[in-house]
DRENDO-1510 file (C-alpha; in Angstrom, 1 decimal, always signed):
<recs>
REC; n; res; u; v; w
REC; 1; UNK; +0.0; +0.0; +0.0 .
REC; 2; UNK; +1.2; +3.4; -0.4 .
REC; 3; UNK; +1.1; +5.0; +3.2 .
REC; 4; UNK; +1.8; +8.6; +4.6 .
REC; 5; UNK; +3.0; +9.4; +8.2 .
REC; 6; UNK; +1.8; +12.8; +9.2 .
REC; 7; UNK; +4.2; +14.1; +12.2 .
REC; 8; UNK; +8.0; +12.2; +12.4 .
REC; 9; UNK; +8.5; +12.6; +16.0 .
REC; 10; UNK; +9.3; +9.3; +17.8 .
REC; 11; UNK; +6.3; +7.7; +17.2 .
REC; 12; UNK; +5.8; +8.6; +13.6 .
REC; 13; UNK; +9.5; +8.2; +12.6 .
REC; 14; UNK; +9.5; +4.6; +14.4 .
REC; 15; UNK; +6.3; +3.7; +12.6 .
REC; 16; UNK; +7.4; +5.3; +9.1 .
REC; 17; UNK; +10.9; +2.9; +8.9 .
REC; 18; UNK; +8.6; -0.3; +10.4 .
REC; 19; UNK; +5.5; +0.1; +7.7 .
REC; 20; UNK; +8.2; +0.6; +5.1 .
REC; 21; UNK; +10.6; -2.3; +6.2 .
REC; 22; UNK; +7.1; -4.6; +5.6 .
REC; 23; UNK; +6.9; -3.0; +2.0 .
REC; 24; UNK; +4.8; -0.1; +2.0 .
REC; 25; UNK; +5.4; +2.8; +0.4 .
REC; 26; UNK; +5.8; +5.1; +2.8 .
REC; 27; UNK; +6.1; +9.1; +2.6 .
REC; 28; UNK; +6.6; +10.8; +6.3 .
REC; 29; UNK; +5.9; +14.7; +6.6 .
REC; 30; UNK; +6.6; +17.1; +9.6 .
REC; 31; UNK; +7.2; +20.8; +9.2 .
REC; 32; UNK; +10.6; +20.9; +11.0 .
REC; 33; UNK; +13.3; +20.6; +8.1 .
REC; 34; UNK; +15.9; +19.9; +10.5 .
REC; 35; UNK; +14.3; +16.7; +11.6 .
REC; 36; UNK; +13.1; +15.7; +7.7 .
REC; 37; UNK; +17.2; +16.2; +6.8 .
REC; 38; UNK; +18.3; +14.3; +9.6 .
REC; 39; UNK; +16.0; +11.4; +9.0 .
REC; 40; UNK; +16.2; +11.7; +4.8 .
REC; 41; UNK; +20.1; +11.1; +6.1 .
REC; 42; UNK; +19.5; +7.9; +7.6 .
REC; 43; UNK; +19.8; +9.7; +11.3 .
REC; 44; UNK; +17.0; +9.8; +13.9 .
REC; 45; UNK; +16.5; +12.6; +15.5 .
REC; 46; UNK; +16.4; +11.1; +18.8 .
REC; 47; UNK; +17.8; +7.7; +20.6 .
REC; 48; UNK; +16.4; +4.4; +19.4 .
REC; 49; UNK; +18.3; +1.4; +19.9 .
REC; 50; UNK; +19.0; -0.1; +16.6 .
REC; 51; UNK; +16.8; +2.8; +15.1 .
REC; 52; UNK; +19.9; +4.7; +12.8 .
REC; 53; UNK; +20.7; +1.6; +11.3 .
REC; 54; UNK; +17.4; -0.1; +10.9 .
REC; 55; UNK; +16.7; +3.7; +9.1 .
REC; 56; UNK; +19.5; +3.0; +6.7 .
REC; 57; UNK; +18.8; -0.3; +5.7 .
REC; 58; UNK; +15.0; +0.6; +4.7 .
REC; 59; UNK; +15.8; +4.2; +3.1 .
REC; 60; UNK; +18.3; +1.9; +0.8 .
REC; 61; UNK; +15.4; +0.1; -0.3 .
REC; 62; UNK; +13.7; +3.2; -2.1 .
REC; 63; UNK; +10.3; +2.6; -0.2 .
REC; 64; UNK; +10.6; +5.7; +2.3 .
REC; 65; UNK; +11.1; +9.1; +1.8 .
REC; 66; UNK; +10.0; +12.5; +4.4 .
REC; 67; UNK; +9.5; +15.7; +3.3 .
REC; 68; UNK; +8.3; +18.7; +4.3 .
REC; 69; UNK; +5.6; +19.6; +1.4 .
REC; 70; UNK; +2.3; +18.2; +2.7 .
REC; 71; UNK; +1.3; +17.7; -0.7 .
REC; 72; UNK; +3.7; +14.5; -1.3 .
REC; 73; UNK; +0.5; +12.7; +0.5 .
REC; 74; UNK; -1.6; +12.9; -2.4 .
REC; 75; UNK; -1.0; +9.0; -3.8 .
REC; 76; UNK; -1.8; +7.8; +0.0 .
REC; 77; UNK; -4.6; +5.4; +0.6 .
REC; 78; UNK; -3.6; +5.5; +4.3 .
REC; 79; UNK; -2.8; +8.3; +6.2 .
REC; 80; UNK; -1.2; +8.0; +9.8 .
REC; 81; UNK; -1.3; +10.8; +12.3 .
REC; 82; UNK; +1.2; +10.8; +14.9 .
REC; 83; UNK; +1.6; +14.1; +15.7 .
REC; 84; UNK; +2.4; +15.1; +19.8 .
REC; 85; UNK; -0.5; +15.7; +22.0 .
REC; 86; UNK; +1.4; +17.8; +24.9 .
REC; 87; UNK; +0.3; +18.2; +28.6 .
REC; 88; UNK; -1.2; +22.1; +28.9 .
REC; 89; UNK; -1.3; +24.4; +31.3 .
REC; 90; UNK; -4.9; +22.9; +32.4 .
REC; 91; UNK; -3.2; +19.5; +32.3 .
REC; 92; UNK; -5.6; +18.3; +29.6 .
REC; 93; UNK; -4.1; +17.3; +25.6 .
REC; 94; UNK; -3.3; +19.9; +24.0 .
REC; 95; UNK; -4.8; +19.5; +20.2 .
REC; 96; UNK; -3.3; +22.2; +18.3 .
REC; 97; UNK; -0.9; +19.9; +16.1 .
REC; 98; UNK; -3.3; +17.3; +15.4 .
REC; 99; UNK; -6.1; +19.7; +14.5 .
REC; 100; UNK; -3.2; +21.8; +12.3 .
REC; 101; UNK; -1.9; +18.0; +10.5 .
REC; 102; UNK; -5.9; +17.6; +9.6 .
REC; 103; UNK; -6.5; +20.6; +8.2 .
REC; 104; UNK; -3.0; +20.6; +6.4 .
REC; 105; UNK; -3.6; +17.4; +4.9 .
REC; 106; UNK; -7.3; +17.8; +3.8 .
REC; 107; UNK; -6.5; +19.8; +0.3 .
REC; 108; UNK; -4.7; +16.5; -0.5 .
REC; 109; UNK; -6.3; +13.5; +0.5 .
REC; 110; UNK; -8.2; +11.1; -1.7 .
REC; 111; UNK; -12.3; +10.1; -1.6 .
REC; 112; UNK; -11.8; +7.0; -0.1 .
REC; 113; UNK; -8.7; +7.3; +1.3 .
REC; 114; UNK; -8.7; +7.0; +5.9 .
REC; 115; UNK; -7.1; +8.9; +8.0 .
REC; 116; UNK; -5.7; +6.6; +11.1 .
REC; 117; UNK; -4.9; +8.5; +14.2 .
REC; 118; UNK; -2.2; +7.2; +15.9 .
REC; 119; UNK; -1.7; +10.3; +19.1 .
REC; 120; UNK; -3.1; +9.6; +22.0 .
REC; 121; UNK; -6.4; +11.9; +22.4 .
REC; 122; UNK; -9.1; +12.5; +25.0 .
REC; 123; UNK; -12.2; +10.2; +24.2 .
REC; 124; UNK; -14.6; +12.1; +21.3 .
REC; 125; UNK; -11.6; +13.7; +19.5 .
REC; 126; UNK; -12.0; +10.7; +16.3 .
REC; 127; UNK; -15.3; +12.0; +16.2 .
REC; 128; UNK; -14.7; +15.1; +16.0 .
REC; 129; UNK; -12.2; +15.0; +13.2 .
REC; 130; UNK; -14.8; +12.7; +11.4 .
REC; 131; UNK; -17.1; +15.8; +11.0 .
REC; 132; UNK; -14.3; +17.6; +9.6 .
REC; 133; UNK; -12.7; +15.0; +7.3 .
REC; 134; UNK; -16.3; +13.8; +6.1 .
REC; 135; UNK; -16.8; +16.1; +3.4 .
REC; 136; UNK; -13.7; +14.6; +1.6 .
REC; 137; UNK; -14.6; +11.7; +1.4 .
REC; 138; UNK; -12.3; +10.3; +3.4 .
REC; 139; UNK; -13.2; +8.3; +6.7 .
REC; 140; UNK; -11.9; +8.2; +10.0 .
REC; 141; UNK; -10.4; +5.4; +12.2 .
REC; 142; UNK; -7.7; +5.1; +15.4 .
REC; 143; UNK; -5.3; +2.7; +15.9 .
REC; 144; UNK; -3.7; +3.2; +19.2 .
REC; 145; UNK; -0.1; +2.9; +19.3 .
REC; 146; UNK; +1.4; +0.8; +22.6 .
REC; 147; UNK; +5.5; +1.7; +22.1 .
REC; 148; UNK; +7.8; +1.3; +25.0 .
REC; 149; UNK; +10.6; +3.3; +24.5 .
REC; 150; UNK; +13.9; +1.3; +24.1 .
REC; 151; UNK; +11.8; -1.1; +22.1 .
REC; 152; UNK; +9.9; +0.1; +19.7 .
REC; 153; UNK; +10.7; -1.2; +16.3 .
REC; 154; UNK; +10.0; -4.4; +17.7 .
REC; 155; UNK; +6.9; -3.5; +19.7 .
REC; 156; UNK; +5.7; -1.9; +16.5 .
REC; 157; UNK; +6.3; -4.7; +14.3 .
REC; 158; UNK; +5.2; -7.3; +16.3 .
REC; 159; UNK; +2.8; -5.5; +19.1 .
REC; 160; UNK; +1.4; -7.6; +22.0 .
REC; 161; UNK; -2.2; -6.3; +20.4 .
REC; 162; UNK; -3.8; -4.2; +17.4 .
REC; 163; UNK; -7.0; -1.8; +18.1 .
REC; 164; UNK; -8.5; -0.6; +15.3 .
REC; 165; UNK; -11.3; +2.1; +16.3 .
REC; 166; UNK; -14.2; +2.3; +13.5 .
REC; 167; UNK; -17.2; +4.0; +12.5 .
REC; 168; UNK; -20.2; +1.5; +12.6 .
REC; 169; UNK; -20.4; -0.9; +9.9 .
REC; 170; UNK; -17.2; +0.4; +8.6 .
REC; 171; UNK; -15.7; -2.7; +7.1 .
REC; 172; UNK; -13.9; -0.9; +4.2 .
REC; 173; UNK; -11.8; +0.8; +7.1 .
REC; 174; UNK; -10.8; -2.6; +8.8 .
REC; 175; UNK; -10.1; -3.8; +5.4 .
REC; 176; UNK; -7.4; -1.1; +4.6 .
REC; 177; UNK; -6.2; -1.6; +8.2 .
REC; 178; UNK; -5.8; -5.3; +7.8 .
REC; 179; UNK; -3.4; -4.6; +4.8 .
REC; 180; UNK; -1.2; -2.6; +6.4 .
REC; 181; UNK; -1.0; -4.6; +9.8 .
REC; 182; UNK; -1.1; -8.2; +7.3 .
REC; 183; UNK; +2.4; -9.4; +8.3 .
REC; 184; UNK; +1.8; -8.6; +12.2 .
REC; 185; UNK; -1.6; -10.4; +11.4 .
REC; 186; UNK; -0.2; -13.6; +9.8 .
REC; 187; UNK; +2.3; -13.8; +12.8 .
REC; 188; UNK; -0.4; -14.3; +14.7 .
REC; 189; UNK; -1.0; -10.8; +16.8 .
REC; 190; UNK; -4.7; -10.0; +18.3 .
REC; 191; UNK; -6.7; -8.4; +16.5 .
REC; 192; UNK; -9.4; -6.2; +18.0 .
REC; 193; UNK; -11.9; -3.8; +16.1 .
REC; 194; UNK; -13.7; -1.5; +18.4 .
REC; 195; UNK; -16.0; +1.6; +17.9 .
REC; 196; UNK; -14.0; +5.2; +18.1 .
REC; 197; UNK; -14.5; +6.2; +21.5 .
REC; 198; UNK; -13.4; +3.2; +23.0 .
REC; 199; UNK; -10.1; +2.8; +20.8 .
REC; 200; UNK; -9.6; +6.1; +22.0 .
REC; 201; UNK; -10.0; +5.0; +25.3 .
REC; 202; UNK; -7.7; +1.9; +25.5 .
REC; 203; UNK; -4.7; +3.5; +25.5 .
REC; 204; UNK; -5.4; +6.3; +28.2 .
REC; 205; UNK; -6.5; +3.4; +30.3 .
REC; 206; UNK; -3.7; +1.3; +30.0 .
REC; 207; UNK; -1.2; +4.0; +31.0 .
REC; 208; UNK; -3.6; +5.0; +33.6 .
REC; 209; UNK; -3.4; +1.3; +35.0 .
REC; 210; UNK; +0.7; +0.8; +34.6 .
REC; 211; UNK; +1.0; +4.6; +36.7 .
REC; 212; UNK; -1.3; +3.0; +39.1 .
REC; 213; UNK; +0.4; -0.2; +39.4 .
REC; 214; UNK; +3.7; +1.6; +40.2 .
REC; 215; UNK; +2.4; +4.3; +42.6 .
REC; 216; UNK; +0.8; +1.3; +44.5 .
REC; 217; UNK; +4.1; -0.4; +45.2 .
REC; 218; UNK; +5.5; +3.3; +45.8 .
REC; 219; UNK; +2.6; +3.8; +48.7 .
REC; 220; UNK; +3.8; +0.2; +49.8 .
REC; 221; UNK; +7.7; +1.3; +49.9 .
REC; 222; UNK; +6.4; +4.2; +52.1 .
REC; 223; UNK; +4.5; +1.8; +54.4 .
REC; 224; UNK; +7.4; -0.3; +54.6 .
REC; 225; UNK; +10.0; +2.8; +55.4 .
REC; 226; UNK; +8.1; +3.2; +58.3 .
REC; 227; UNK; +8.4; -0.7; +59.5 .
REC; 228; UNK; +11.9; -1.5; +58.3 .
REC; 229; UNK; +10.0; -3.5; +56.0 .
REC; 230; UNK; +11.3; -4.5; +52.6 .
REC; 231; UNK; +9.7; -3.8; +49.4 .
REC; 232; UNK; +11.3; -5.7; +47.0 .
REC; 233; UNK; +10.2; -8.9; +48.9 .
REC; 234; UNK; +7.1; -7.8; +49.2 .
REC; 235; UNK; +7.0; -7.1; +44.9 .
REC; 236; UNK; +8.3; -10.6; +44.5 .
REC; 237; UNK; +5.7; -12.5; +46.9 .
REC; 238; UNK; +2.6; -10.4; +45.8 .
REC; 239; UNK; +3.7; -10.5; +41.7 .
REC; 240; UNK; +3.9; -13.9; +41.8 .
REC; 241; UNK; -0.1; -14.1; +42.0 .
REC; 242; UNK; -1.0; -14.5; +38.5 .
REC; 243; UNK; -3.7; -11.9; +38.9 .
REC; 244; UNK; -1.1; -9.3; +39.9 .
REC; 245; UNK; +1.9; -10.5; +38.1 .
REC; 246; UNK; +5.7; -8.7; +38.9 .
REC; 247; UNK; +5.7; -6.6; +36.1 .
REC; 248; UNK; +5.8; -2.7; +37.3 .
REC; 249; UNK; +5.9; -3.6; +40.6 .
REC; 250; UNK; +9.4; -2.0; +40.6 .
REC; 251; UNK; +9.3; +0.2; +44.1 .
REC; 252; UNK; +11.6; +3.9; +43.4 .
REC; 253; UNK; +11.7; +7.1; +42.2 .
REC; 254; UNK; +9.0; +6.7; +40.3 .
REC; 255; UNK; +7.6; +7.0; +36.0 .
REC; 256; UNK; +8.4; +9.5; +33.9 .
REC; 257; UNK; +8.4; +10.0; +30.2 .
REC; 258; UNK; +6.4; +11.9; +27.4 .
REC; 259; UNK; +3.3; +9.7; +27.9 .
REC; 260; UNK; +2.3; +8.1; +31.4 .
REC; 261; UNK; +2.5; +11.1; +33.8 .
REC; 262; UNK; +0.3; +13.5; +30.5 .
REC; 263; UNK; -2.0; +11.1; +29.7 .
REC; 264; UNK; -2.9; +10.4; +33.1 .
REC; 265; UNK; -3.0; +14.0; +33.4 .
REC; 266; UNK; -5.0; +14.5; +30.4 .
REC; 267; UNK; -7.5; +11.4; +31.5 .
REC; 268; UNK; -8.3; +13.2; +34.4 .
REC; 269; UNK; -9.0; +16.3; +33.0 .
REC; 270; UNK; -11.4; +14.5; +30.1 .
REC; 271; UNK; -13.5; +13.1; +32.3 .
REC; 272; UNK; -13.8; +15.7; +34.5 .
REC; 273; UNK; -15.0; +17.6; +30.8 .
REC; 274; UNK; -17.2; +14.8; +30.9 .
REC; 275; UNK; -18.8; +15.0; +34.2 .
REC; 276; UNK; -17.4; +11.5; +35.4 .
REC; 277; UNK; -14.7; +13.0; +37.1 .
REC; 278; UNK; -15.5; +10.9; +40.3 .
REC; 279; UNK; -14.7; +7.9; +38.6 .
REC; 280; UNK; -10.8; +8.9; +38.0 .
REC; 281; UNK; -10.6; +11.2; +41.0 .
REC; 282; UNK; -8.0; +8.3; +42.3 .
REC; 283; UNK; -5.6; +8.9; +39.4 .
REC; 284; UNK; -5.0; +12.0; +41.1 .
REC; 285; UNK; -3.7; +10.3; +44.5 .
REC; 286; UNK; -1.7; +8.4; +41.3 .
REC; 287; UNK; +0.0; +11.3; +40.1 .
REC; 288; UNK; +0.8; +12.9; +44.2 .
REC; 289; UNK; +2.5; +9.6; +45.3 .
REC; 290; UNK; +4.4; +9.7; +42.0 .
REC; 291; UNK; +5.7; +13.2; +43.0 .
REC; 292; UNK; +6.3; +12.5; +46.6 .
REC; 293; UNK; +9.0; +9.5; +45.6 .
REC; 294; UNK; +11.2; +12.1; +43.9 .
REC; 295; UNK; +11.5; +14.1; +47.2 .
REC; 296; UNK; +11.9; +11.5; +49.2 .
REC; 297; UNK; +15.2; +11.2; +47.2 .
REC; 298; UNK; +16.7; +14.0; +48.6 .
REC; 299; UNK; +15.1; +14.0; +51.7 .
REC; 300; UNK; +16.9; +10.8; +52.5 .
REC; 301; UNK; +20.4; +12.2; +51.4 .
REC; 302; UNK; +19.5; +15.0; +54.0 .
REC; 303; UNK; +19.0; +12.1; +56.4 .
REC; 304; UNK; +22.0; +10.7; +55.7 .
REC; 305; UNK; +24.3; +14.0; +55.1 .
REC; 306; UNK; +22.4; +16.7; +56.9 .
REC; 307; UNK; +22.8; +20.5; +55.2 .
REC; 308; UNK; +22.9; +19.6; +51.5 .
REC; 309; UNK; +24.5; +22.7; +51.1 .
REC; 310; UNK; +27.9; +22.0; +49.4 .
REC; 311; UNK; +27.5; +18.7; +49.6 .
REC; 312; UNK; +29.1; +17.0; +46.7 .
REC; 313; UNK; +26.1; +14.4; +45.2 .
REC; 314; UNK; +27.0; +12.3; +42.2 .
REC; 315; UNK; +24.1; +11.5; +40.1 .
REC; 316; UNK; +23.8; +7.9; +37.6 .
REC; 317; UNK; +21.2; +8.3; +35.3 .
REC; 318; UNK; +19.1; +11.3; +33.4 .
REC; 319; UNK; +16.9; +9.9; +31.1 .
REC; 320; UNK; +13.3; +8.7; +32.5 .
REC; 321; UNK; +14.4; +5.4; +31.8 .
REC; 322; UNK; +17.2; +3.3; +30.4 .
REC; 323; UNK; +17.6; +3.1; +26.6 .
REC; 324; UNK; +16.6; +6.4; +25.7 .
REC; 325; UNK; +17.5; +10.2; +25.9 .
REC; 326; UNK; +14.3; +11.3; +26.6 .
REC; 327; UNK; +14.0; +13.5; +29.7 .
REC; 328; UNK; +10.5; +14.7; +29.4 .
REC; 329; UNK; +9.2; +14.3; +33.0 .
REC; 330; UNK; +12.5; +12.5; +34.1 .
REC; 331; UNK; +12.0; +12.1; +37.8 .
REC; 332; UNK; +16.0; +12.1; +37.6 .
REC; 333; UNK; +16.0; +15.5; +36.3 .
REC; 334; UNK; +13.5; +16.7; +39.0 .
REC; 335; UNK; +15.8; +15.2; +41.5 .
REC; 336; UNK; +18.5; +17.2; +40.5 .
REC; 337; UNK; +16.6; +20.2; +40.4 .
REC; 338; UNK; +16.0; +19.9; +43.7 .
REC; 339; UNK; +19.4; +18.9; +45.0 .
REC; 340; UNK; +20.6; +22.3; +43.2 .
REC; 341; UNK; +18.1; +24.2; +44.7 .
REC; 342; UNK; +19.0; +22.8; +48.2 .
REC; 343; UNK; +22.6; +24.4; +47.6 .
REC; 344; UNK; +24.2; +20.7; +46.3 .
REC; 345; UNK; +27.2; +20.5; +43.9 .
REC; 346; UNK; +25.4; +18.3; +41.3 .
REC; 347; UNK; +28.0; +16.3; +39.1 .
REC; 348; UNK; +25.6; +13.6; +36.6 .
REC; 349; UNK; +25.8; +11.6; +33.6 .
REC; 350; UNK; +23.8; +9.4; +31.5 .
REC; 351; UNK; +25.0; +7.1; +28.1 .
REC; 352; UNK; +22.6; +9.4; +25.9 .
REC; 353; UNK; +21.0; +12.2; +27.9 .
REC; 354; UNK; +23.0; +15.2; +28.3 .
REC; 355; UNK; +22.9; +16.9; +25.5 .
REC; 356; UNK; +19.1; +16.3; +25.7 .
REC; 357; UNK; +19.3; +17.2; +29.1 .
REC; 358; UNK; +21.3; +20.3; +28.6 .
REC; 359; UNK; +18.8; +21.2; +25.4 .
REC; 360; UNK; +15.5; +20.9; +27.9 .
REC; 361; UNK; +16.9; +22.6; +31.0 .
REC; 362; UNK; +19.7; +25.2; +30.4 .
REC; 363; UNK; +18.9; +26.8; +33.5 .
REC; 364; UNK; +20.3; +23.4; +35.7 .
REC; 365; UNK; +23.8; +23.9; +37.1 .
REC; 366; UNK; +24.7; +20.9; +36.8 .
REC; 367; UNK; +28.3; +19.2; +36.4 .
REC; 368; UNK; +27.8; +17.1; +33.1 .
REC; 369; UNK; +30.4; +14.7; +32.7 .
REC; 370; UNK; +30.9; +11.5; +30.2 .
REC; 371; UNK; +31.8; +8.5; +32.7 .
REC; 372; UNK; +29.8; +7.2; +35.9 .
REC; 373; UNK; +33.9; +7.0; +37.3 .
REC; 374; UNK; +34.5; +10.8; +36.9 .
REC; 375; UNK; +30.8; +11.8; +38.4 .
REC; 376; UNK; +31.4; +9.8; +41.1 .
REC; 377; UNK; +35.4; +11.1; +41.8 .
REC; 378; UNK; +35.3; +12.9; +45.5 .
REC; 379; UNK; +31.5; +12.6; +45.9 .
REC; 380; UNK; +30.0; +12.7; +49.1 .
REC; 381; UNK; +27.2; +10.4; +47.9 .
REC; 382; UNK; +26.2; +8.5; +45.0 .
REC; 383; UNK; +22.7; +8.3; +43.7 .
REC; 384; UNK; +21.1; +6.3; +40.8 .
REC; 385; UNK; +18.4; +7.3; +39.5 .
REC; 386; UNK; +18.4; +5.7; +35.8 .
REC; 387; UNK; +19.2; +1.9; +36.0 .
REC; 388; UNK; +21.2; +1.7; +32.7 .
REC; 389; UNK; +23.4; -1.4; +32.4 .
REC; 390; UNK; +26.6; +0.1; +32.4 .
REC; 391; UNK; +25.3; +1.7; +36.6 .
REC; 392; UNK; +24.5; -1.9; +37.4 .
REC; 393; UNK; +27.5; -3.5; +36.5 .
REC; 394; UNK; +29.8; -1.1; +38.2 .
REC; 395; UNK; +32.5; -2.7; +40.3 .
REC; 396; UNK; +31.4; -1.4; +43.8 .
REC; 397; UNK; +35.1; -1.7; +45.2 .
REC; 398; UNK; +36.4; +0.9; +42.8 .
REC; 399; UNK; +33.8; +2.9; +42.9 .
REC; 400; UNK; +34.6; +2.9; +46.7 .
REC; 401; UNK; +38.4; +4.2; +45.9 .
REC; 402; UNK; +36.7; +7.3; +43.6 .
REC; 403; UNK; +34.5; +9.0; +46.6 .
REC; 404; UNK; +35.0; +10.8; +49.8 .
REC; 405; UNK; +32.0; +9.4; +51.4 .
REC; 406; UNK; +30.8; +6.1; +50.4 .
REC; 407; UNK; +27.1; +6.2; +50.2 .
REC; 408; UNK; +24.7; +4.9; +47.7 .
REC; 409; UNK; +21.1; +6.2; +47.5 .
REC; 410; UNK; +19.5; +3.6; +45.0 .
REC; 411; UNK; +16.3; +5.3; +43.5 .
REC; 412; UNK; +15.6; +2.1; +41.6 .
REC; 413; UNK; +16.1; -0.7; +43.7 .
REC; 414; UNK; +18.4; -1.7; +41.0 .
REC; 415; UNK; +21.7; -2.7; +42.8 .
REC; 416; UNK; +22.6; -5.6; +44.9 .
REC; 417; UNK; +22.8; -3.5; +48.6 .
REC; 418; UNK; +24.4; -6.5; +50.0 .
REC; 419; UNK; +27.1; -7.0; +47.7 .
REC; 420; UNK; +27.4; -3.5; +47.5 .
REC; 421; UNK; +27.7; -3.2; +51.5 .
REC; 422; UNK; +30.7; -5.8; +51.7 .
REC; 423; UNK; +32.6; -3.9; +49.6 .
REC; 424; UNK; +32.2; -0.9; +52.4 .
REC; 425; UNK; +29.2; +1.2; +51.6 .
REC; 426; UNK; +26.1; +2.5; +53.1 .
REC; 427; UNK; +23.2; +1.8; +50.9 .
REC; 428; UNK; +20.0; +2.9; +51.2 .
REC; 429; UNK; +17.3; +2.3; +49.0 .
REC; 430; UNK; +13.6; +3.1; +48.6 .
REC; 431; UNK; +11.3; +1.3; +50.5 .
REC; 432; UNK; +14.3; -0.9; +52.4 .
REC; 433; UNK; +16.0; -0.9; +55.4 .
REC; 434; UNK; +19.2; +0.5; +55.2 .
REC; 435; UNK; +22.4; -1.9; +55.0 .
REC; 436; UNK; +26.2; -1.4; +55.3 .
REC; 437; UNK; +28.5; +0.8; +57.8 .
REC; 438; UNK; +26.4; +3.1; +59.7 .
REC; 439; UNK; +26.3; +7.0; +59.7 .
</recs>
């Protein structure tokens, strides 16, 4: 089929290369040039692993091409929408760009061609934009998009499920949709066709359930703080009920990112729009505990240290999560922020996130440097707060010979305290009971 992406951003440039690697035809449009070079280049704006080459393998083959002229969608029987939905200042989704990419497009779409949205949108949006698109004779359906970052090619060519959101009776639409998704199908991925509404509603609940899972075992570590309990144990007995499972049941300094903490956001603000806002008034209590565990960061280095003024704190980990440079929302970021506002000398790296980092917040004084052994060098206290691979396999007897004080704040739970506590360092984690020498 001949496909166009509207919006290259992560989710549109990730789903461009994958529909194009299946052999598609694929044209992807945003308005930044910069970003249409870099990807026309074979270079992703943005960390992906495996995403730059992937890109060059597939632009070889002559099926993808991005450009900035909106009228290079023309040809398109498909049309994906995958522009950003941001958090505003109310905390709902912010529609300008998907509204602007519809009306954009609409001078040069096809009768018969669909438009698929793939941005996550408050419930009644695809309706909306049905009104509008109608009179072209093109039709409307959503397709949800379920991407973890740090996987994402393969979570977009072989997803764990497909939602396609139609109009009733729309078969033509599941048709088309089947076509595109026909290798994902033949390998045997569900399949589910829904009305509009509640395609548009599977993905805000399914980030509103993961947040919820991991502020529960947050509330837990806070519980257990106060017992010398230990969360981690508690995580591994209560995830081995099946109807719980371990998954996100990792106790710390919380979720982050471009989507869970602003679609929550934005779910709550829909359905208090809607009048049911007594039915989601819990994702609030969600949102607070999420908040609380990035304090409770630096309130247990001023446990452990006292004034954090001067205080020399090392930092392992920027990105909201390993295998990526994103730092939208990074509760490591809003760590830091606080330790520099409390007067800390902040020193912090991160395999990919600094010049992100630097780019988002150039107001930070923060020490940037390039290896976890020069952050930590003469540090009165180390704290992870991304668990990359490279933090976890650190040799916790050298690291002892790089600091002045040997503590270790663990913000993800991520380290083993005990072998980290033979090799002479005080370890505290989140939710545990502190281990090693004393204060």
């Amino acid at each position: 089929m001949i496909i166009s992406v509207i919006g290259c951003g992560y989710l549109g440039a990730v789903h461009a290369v994958a529909m194009a690697s299946l052999g598609h035809q694929v044209i992807g449009v945003d308005v930044d040039g910069e970003k249409v070079a870099r990807l026309s280049a074979g270079r992703a704006p943005f960390f992906e692993p495996g995403l730059d080459e992937f890109l060059t393998q597939v632009m070889a083959t002559g099926r993808l091409t991005f450009s900035t002229d909106m009228a290079q969608i023309h040809p398109a029987e498909v049309h994906f929408v995958a522009v950003g939905t941001p958090q505003s200042a109310t905390g709902a989704a912010d529609l300008q760009y998907v509204d602007a990419a519809v009306d954009a497009a609409l001078p040069h779409v096809v009768a018969g061609s669909l438009f698929v949205g793939k941005s996550t949108v408050p419930v009644g949006t695809a309706d909306r934009l049905a009104t509008a698109i109608s009179p072209s004779g093109a039709r409307v359906a959503w397709n949800p998009e379920f991407l973890r970052e740090g996987h994402a090619i393969q979570d977009t060519l072989r997803p764990d499920r497909i939602v396609y959101g139609v109009g009733t009776g729309d078969e033509e639409s599941v048709r088309m949709l089947d076509a595109v998704y026909a290798d994902a199908l033949a390998h045997g991925v569900p399949r589910m066709v829904t009305d509009l509404r509640t395609a548009e509603l599977v993905k805000v609940a399914a980030n509103a359930f993961l947040a919820t899972k991991i502020s529960f075992i947050n509330a837990m570590a806070e519980v257990a703080e106060t017992v010398d309990a230990d969360v981690v144990a508690l995580a591994d007995a209560i995830g081995q009920d099946a109807r719980i499972g371990r998954r996100f049941l990792d106790a710390g300094v919380g979720f982050g990112g471009g989507c869970l903490p602003k679609d929550l956001r934005a779910f709550i603000a829909r359905s208090e729009e809607l009048g049911s806002g007594e039915a989601t008034s819990f994702l609030r209590e969600v949102d607070r505990i999420n908040s609380r565990r990035r304090q409770r960061v630096v309130d247990v280095l001023a446990e452990e240290l006292g004034d954090l003024n001067g205080a020399r704190i090392a930092v392992l980990g920027i990105a909201f999560k390993p295998e990526s440079d994103d730092v939208r929302d990074s509760p490591a970021l809003e760590v830091v922020r606080r330790l520099v506002e409390a007067g800390a000398h902040v020193t912090a790296t991160d395999p990919r996130a600094i010049a992100s980092a630097r780019r988002a917040h150039p107001e930070l004084t923060v020490d940037y440097r390039e290896s976890a052994e020069e952050t930590m060098r003469d540090a009165d206290a180390v704290v992870l707060l991304t668990e990359w691979v490279q933090f976890r396999d650190l040799d916790p007897r050298a690291a002892r010979a790089l600091v002045r004080r040997a503590l270790l704040v663990d913000g993800r739970n991520a380290l083993d305290a005990t072998v980290w506590a033979d090799a002479g360092w005080r370890v505290r984690g989140l939710g545990r009971a502190a281990v090693g020498p004393g204060r």
